[in-house]
Each structure stands twice: as C-alpha cells, then as structure tokens.
Backbone bond lengths (Angstrom), bond angles and torsions (degrees), N, CA, C in turn:
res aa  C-N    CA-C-N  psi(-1)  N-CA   C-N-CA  omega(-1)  CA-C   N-CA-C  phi
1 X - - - 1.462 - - 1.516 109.50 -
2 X 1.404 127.85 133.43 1.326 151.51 178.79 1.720 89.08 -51.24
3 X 1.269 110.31 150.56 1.371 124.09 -155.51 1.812 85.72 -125.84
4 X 1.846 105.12 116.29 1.553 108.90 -171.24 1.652 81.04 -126.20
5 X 1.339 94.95 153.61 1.778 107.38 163.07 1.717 106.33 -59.11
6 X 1.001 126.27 -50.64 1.782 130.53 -146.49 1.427 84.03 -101.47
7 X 1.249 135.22 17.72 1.762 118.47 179.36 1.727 90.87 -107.20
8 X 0.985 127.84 126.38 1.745 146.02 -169.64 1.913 91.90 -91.08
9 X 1.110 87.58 156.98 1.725 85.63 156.38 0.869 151.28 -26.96
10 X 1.049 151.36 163.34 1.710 119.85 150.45 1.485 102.24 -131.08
11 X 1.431 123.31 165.36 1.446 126.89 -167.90 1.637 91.98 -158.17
12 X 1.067 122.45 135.73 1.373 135.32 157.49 1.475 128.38 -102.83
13 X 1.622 138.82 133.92 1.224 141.61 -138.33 1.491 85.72 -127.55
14 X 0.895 132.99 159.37 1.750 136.83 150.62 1.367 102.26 -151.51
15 X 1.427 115.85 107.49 1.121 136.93 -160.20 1.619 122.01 -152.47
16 X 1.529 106.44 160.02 1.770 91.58 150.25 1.607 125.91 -98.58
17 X 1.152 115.69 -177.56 1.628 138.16 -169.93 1.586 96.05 -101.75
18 X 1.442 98.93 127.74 1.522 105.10 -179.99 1.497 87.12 -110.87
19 X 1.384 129.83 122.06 1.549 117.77 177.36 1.519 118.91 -92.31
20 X 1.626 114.60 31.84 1.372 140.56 152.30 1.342 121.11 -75.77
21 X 1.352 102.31 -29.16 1.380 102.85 -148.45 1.475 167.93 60.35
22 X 1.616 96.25 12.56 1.284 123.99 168.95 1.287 115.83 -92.34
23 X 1.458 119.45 -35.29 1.517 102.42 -169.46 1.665 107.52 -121.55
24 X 1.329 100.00 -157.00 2.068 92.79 167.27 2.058 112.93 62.50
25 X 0.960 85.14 -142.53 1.546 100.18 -174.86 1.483 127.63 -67.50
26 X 1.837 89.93 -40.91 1.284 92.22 161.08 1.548 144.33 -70.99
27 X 1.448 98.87 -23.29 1.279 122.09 174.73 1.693 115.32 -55.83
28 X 1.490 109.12 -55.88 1.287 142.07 -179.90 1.334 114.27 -39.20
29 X 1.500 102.26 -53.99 1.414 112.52 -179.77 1.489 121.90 -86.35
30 X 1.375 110.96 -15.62 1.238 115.83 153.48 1.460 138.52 -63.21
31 X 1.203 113.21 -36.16 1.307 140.40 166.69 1.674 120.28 -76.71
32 X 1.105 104.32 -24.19 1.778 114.10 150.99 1.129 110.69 -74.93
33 X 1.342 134.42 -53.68 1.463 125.62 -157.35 1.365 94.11 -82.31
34 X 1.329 145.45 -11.68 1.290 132.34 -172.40 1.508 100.53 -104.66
35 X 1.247 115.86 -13.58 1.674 123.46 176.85 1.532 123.77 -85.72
36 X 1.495 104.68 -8.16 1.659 138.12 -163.97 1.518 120.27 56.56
37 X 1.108 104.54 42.97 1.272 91.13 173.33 1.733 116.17 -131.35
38 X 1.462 114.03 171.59 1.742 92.22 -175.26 1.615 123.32 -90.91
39 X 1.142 107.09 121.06 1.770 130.53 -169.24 1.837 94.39 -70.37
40 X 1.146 108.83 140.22 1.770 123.33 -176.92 1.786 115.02 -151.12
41 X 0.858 124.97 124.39 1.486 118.53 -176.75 1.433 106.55 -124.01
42 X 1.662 86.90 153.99 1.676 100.93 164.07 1.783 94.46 -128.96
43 X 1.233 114.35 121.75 1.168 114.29 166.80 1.623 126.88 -74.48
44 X 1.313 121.25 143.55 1.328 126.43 -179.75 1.436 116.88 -96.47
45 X 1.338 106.65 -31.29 1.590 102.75 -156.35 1.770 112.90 -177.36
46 X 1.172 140.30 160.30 1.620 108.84 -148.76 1.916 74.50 -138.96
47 X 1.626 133.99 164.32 1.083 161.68 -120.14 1.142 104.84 -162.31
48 X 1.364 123.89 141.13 1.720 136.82 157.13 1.460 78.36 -147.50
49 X 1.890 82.99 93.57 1.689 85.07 172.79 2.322 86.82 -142.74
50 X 1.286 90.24 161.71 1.979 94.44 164.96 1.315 81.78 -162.57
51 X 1.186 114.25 -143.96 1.797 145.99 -116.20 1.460 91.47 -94.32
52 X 1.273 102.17 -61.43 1.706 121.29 160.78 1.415 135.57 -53.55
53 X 0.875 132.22 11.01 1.379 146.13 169.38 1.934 114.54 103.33
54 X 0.940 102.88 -149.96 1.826 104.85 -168.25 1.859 101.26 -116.49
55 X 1.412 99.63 124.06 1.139 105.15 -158.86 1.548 103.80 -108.87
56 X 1.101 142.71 1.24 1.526 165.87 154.40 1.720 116.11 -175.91
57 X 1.619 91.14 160.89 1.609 103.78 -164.80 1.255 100.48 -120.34
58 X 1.738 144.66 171.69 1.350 129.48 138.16 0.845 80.28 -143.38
59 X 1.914 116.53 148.07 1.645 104.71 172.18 1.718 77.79 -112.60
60 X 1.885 104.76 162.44 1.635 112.54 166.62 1.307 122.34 -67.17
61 X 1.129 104.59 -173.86 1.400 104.15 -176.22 1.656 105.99 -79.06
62 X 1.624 122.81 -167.21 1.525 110.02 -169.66 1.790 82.77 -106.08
63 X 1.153 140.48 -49.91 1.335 130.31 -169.74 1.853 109.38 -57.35
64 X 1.764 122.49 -7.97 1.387 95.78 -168.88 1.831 86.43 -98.30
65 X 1.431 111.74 -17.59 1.526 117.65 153.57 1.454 128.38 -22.91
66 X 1.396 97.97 -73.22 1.007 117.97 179.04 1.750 124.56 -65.45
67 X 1.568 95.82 -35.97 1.547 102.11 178.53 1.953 104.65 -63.35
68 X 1.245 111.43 -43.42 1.592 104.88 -171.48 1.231 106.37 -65.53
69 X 1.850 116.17 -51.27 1.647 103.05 -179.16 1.792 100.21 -46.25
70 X 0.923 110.63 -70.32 1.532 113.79 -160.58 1.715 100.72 -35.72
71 X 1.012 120.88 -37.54 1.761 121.29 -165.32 1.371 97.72 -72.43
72 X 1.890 112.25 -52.06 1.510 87.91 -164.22 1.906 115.03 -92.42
73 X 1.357 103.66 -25.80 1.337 90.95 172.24 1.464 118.70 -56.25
74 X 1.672 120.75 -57.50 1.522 120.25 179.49 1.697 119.09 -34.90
75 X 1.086 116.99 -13.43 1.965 125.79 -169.16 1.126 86.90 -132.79
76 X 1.306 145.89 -71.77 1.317 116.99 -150.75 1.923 108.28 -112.43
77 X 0.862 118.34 -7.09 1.345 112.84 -178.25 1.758 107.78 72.90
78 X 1.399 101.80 177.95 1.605 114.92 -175.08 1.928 101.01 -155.71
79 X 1.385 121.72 115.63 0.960 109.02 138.44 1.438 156.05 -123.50
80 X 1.329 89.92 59.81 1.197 122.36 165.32 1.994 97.11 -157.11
81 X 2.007 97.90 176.95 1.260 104.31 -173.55 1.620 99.97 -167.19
82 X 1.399 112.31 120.88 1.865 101.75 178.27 1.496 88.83 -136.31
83 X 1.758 95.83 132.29 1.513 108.06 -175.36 1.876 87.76 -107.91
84 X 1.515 92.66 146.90 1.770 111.37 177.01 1.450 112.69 -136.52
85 X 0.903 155.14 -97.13 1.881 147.00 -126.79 1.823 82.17 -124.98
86 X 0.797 122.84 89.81 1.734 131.76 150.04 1.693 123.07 -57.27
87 X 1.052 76.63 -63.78 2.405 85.67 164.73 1.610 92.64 87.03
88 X 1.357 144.44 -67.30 0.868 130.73 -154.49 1.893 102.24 -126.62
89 X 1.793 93.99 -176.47 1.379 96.10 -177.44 1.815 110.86 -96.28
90 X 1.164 100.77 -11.45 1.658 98.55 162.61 1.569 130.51 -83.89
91 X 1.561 103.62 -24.74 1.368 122.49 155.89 1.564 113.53 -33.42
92 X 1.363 103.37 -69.75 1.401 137.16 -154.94 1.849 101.50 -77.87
93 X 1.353 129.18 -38.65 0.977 130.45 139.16 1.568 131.78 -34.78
94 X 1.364 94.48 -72.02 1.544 107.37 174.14 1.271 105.95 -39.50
95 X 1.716 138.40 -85.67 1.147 156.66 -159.61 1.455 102.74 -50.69
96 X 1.506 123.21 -48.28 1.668 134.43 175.33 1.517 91.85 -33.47
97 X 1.511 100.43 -90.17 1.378 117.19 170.77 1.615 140.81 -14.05
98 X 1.329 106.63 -33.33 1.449 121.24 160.92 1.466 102.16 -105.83
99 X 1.127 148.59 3.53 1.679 138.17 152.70 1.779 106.68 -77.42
100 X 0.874 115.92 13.88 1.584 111.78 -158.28 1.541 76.53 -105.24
101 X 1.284 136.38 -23.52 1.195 112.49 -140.24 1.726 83.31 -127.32
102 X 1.323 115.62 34.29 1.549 105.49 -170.20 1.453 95.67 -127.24
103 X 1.379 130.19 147.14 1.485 129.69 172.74 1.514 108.27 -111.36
104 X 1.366 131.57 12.07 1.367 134.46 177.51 1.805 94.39 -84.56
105 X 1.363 92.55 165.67 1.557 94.15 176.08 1.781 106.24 -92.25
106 X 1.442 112.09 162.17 1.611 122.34 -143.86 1.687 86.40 -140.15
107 X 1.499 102.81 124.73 1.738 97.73 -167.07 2.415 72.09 -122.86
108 X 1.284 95.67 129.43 1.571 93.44 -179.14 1.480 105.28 -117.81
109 X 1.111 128.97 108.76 1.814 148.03 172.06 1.445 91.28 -73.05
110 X 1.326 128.66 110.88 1.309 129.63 -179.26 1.611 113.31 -87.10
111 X 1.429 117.40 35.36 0.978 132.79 176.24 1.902 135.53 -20.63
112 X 1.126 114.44 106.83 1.854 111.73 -144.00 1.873 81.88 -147.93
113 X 0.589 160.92 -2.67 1.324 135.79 178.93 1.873 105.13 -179.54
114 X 1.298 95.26 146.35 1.894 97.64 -171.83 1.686 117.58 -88.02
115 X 0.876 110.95 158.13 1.450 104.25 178.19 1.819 130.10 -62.21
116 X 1.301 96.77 12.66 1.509 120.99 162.56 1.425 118.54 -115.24
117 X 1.330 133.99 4.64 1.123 144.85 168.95 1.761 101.74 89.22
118 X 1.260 114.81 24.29 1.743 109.51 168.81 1.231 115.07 -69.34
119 X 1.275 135.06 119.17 1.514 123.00 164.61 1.535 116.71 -34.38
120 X 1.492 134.65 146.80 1.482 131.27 171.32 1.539 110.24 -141.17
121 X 1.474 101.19 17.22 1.401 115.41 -177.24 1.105 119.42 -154.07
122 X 1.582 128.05 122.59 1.427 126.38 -166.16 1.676 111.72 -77.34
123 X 1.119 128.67 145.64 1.801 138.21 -154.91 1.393 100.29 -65.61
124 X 1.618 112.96 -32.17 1.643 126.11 -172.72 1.364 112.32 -111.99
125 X 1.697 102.86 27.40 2.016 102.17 152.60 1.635 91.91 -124.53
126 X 1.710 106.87 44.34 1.936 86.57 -174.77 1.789 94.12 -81.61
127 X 1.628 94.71 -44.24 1.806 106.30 177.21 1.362 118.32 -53.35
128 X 1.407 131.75 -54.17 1.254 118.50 150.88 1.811 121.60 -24.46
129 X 0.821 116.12 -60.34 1.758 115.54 -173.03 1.502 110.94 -75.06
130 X 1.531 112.54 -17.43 1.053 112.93 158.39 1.376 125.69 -51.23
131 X 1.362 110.94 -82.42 1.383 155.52 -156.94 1.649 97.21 -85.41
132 X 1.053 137.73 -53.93 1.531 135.13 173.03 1.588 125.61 -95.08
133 X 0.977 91.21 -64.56 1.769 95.77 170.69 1.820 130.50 -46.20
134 X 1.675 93.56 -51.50 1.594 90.54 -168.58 1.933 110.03 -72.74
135 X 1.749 97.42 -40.69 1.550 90.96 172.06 1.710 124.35 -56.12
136 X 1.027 118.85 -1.16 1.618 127.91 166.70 1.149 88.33 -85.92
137 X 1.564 164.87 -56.99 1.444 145.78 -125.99 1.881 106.96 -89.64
138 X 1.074 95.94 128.30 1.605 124.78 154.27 1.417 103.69 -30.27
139 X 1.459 100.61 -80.32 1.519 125.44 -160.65 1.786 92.65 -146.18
140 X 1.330 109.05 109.82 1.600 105.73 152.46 1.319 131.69 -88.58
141 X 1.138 131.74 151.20 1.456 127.67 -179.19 1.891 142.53 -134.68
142 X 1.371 104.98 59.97 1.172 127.44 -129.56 1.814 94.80 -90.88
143 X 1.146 104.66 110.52 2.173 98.92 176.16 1.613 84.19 -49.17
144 X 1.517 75.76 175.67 1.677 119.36 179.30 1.628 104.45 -49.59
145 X 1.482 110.41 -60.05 1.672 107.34 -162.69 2.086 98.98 -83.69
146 X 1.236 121.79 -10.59 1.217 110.28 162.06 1.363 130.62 -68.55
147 X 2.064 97.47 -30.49 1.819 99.96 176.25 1.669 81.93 -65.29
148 X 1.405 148.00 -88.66 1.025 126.38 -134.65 1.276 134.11 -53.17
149 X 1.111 107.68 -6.24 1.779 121.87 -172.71 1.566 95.16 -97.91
150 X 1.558 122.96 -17.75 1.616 95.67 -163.48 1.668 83.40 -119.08
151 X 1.790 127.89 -18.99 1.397 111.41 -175.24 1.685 103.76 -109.75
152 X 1.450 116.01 -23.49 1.496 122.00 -174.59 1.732 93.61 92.94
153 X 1.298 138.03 -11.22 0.907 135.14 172.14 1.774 130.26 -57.31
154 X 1.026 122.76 119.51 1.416 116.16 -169.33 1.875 118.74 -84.62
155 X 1.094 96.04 147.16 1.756 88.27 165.56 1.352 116.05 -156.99
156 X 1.288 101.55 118.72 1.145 119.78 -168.38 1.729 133.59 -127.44
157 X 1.998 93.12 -8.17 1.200 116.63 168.44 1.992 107.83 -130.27
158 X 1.348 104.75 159.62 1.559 90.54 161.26 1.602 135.90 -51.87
159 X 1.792 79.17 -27.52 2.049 85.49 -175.50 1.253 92.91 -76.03
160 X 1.147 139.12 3.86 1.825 123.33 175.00 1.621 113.44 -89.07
161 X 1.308 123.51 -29.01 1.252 149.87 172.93 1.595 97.51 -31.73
162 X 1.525 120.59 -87.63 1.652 119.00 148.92 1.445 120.04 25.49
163 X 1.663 97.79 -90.74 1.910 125.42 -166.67 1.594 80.25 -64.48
164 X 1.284 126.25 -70.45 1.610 130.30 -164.31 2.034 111.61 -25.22
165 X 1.490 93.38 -46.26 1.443 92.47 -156.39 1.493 99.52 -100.04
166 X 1.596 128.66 -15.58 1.712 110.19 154.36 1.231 92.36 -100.06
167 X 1.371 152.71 79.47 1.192 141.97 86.11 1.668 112.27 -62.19
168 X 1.592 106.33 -51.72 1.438 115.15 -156.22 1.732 113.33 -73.51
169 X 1.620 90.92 -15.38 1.852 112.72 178.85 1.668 103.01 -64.87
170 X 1.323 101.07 -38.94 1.352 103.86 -161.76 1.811 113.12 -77.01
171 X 1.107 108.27 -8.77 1.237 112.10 147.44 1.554 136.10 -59.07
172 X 1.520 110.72 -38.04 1.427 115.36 157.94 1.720 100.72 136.29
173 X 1.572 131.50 1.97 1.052 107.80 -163.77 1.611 92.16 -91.32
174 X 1.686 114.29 160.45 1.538 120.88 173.85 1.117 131.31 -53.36
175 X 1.683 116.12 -31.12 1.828 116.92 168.26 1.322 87.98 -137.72
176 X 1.468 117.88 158.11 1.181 126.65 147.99 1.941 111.78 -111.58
177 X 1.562 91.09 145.94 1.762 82.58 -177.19 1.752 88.22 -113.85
178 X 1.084 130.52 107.77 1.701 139.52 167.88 1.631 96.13 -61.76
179 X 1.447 119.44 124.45 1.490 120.47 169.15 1.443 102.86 -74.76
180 X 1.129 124.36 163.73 2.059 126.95 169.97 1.683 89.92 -129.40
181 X 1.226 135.90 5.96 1.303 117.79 -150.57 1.604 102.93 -80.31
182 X 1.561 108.05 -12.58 1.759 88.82 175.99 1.890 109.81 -103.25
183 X 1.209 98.68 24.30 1.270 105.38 167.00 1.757 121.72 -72.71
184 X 1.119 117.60 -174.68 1.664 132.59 179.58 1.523 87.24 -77.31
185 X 1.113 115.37 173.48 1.716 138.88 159.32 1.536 92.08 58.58
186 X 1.409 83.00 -148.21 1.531 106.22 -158.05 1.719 105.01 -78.69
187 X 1.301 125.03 167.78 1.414 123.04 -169.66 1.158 101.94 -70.47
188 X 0.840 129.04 114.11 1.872 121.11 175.11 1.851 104.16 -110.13
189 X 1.008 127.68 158.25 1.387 136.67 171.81 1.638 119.35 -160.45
190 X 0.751 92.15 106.49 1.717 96.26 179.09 1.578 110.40 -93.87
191 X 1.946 107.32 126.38 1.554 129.77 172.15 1.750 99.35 -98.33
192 X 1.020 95.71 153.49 1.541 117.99 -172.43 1.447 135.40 173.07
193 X 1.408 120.79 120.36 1.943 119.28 -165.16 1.287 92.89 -100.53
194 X 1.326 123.82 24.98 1.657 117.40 -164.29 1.262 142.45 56.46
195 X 1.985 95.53 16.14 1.782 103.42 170.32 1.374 107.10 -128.05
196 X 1.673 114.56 -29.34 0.905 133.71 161.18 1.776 145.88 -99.52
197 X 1.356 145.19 115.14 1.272 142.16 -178.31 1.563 112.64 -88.13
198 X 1.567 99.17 135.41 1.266 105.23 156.59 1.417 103.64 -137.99
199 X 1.533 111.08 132.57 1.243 120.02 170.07 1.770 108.68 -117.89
200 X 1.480 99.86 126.91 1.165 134.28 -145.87 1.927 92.47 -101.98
201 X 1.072 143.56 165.20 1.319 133.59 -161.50 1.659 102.66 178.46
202 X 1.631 113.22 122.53 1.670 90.52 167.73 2.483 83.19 -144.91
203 X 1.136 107.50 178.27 1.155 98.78 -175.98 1.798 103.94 -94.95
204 X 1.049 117.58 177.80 1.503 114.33 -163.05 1.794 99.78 -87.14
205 X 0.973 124.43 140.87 1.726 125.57 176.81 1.526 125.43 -108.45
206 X 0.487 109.95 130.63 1.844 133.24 -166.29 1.566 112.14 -64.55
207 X 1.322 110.42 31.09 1.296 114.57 -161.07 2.187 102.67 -133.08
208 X 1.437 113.39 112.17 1.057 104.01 171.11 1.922 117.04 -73.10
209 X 1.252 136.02 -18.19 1.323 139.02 -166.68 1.321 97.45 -78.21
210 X 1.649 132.71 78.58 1.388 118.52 159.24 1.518 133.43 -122.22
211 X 1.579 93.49 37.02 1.950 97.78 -179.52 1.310 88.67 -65.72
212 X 1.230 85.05 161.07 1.447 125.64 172.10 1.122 125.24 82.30
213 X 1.179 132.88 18.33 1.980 147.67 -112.24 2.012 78.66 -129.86
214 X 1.007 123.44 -31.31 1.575 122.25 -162.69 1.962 90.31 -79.92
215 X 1.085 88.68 -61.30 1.646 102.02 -156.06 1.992 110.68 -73.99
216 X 1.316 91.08 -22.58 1.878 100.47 163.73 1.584 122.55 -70.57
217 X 1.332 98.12 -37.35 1.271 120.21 -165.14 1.787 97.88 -76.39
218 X 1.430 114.21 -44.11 1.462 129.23 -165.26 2.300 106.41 -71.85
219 X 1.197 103.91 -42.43 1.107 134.60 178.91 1.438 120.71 -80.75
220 X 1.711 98.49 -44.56 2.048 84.20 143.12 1.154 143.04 -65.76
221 X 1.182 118.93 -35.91 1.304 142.32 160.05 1.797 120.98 -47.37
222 X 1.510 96.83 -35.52 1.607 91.79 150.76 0.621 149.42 -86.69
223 X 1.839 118.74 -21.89 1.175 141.88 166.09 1.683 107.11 -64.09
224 X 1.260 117.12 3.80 1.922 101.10 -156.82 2.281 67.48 -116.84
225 X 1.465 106.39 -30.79 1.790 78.31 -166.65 1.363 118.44 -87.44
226 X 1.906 90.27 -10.90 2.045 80.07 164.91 1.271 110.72 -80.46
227 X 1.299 140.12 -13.15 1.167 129.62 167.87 1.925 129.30 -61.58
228 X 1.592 99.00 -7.19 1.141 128.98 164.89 1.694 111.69 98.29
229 X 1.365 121.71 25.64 1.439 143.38 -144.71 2.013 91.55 -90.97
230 X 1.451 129.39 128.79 1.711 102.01 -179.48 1.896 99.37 -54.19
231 X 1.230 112.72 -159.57 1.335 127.11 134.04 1.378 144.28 -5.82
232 X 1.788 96.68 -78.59 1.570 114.89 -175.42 0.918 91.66 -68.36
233 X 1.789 129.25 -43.16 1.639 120.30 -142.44 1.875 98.88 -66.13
234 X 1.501 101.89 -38.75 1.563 140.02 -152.09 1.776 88.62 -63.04
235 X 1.477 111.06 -58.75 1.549 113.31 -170.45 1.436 104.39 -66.53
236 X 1.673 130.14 -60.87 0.933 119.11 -159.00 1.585 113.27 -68.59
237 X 1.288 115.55 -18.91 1.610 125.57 173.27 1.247 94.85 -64.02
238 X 1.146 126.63 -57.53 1.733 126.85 -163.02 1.600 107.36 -61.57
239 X 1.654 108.30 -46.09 1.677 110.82 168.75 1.738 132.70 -46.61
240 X 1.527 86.06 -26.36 1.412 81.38 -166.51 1.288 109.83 -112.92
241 X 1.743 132.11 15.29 1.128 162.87 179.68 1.914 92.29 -103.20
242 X 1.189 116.31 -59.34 1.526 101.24 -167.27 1.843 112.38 -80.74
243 X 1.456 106.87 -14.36 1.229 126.43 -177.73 2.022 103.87 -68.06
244 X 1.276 95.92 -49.07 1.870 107.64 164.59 1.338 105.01 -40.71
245 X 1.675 102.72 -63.48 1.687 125.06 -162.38 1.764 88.89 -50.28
246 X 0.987 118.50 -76.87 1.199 111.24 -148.76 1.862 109.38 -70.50
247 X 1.166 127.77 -37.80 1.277 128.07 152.70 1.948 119.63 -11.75
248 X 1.890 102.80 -62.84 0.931 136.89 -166.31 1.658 98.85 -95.34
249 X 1.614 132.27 30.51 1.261 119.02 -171.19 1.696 116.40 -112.00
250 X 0.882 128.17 113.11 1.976 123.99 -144.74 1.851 92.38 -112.62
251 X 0.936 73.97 159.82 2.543 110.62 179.45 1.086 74.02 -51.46
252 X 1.443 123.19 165.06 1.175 161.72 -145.46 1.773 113.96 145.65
253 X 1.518 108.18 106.39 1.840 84.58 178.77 0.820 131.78 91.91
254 X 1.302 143.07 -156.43 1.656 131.22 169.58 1.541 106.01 -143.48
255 X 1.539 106.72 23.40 1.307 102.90 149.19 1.216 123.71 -144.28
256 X 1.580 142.78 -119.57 1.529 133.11 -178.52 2.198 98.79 -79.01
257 X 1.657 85.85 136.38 1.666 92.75 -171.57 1.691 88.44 -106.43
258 X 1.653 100.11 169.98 1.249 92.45 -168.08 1.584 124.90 -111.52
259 X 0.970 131.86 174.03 1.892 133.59 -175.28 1.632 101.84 -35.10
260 X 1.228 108.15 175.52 1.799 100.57 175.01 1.670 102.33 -122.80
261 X 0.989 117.38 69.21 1.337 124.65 161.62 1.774 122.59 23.65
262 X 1.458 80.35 -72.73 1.731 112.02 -177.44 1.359 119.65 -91.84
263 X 1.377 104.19 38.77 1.592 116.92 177.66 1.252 105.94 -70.25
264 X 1.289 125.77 -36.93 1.795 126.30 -158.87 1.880 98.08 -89.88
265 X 1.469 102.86 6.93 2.099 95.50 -174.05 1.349 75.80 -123.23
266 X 1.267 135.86 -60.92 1.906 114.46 -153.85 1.484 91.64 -154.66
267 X 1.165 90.10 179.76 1.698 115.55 173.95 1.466 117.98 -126.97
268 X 1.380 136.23 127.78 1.038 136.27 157.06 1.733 129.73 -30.02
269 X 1.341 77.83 -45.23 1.695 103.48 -166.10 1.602 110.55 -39.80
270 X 1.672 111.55 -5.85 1.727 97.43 -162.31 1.872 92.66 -109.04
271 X 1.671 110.71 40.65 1.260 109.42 171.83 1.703 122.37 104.34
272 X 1.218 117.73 124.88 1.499 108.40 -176.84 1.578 127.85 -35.66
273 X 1.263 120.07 -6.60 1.189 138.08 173.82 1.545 138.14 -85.04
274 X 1.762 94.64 -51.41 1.150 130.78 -172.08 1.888 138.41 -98.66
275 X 0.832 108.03 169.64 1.584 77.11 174.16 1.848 103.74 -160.29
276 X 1.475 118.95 148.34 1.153 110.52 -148.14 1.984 95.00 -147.93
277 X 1.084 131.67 167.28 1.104 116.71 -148.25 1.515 94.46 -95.73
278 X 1.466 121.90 171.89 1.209 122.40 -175.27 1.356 104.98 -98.32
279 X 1.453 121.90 157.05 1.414 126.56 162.53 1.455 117.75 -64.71
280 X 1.475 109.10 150.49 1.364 109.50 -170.57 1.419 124.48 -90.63
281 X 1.107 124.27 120.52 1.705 117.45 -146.86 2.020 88.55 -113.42
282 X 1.286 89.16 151.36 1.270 112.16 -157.64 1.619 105.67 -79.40
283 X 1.317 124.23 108.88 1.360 98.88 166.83 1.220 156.53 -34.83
284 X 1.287 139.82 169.98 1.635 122.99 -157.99 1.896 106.21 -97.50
285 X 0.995 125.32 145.45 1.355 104.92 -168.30 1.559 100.44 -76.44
286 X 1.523 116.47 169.51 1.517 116.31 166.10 1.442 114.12 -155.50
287 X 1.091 91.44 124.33 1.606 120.90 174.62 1.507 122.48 -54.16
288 X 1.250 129.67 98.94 1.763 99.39 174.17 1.793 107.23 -119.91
C-alpha cells in the first residue's frame, strides 16, 4: 500500500462480539481508535453477553472466517494482527492457517473463558492453540488460569510467573507475556522470549469494573507494534494504557462494568454531558 501521511496504521482483530461492549471486538476497536491507529475485524463468533456474564455464544462458520480475513487483508493489508475468542478447534485451525501466510506481527490472547467464568473456548481446540496457534504468535498473552489449561502449570505466586512463561515458550511463540493480574499484591506480569526478562509492575486499583482488561491490553499491544514500537517498548506501552483503562473503568449494569477505553482522549467525570481531561496515571514500573 502507497505510503500517505493521514493513512494511520492498520491492525486487524479476529475475534468475538461481546454485545456489552466491554470486551471482544468491540473492545479491540476501541482501543485502536484511542491508540491511533486503524481498527479492522474479522468476526469469529457473536455473544449474549452484559454486566452479568455471557448468556449464549454462536461461533460462524470457518469459510465466512475465512472469507473476511481474505477480503480485508487481500485490499488493505494489516500491520499488525491480535487474535481473541476462537470458540472452536476448527476456528482455531482455520485462523492458524491464514496467519501462516501473514508477515505483520500476531499478538495471540489465548482466550478460553470470560471474566465471569463462561467458557469461550471449546476443551478440544485447547491442542489446536497449542500446536497451531501459539507457534504463529509474536507475543502471546495468556492469564494465570489459561497457562493452566494450555501448560497444567500453576500460578499462584509471582515466583511461578517464571515456570508459567517457558512452559508457554515451549509451544513456539517468540515472547510470552504471563498476566499476574489475578494474583495478591500489585499487578505484576512478567514478558520474556527466554533470553530476556521484563517485569512489568502497576499498583493494585480500587476499582471492581474490569472486563475487558484481557482483550484491551492484547490489542494495545498491537496497536503499539504497527506503530513500529520492538516488543518491550509495545508491552510496556500497552501496560500502562490498560492500567489508565482500568483506573478509569465505571458501573455499567448490575454487574462488573467495563475499563474506559477512551481514558487517554477524555473523561466522563466532567458530567453526563461533558467531558474533561483525565488524570495522569503513573506508569507501571519495569524491571529488566
């Protein structure tokens, strides 16, 4: 593609639709447009999900999958790509299968269960994401209870974080970023390709509203490497962007509401009407 000043990035999502609007697709594209760059989807699978958890799933078929990647990469390209809610093991195939053929970098949210404990991943696409999916990833980024479902590995302290992320290496993707965020203390997360550490650090926040915190976090991180950012630069930018988000994350519903996307353009806070700038939240510390 012809190289214009006013053409932004572009990043492609392949995901599902949370029809809340906190997490999934919608999330994704929110978190691009507030990251500046241009947000593109291929949908996987559609949600009867809100505040309260996910109330039915359907994922599409794998050819109407396949037809959107094929539409938007073939015309417009992607450089960047963050895969989220797959649902099945032909999904997860399928999508593998068209990453093979992509040279942008591929940030993969191994996405398996919702922040209400809904399944979002069938038990017999775990080997698929094993075995196909993760060796396509850039950078994977799997919480705590996903390493255990895809390595059997437990974590339950920071010093487990470590074992967590060369287990998940050994699958084949180039970094793994291990989340700590449902740990004790402060958010901790450790990045690592297995030559190098980064420990990632933000303090714990006083805020129950944090759907969507997996898939913001995953999608910044793409948005920071089409911007041409390495890795580290890519995670810790993405950390301290979702670390705002969730600071800044409000009720919604009558149960957990979600991150505020658009923390880094305005704030709600200056009235249902109005909008007023956000406070400036401190970056996350990092260890190397």
């Amino acid at each position: 593609m012809q190289n214009h000043p006013r053409v932004p990035p572009r990043v492609l999502t392949v995901a599902g639709s949370d029809s809340g609007g906190g997490a999934g697709i919608q999330a994704d594209l929110k978190t691009m447009l507030a990251l500046g760059v241009h947000g593109m989807s291929v949908l996987t699978a559609v949600t009867a999900q809100n505040s309260q958890g996910v109330q039915g799933a359907w994922e599409l078929p794998a050819d109407a999958v396949r037809a959107q990647f094929r539409s938007v990469v073939d015309d417009i390209g992607a450089e960047a790509v963050k895969t989220g809610m797959l649902a099945t093991a032909e999904l997860v195939d399928t999508v593998a299968e068209l990453l093979a053929g992509v040279q942008a970098p591929v940030v993969v949210d191994p996405v398996s269960v919702s922040k209400h404990g809904d399944p979002l991943l069938a038990a017999s696409a775990l080997d698929s994401v094993r075995t196909k999916l993760l060796p396509r990833a850039t950078v994977a980024t799997p919480n705590t209870d996903e390493v255990a479902q895809l390595t059997g590995v437990r974590v339950s302290a920071e010093e487990d974080l470590r074992r967590a992320a060369e287990a998940v290496l050994e699958f084949g993707p180039r970094w793994a970023l291990i989340k700590g965020g449902h740990l004790d203390g402060d958010a901790v997360d450790l990045l690592t390709d297995g030559a190098e550490e980064h420990w990632l650090r933000a303090g714990r926040l006083d805020n129950r509203h944090t759907h969507g915190t997996g898939c913001t976090l995953a999608s910044a991180i793409a948005a920071q490497l089409a911007k041409g950012q390495s890795v580290p630069e890519a995670v810790t930018a993405a950390k301290e962007y979702v670390t705002g988000a969730i600071a800044a994350g409000f009720p919604l519903g009558r149960g957990i509401g979600p991150v505020d996307h658009g923390w880094v353009v305005g704030s709600r806070s200056a009235g249902r009407n109005g909008w007023a700038q956000p406070d400036h939240r401190p970056a996350p510390e990092r260890e190397t």
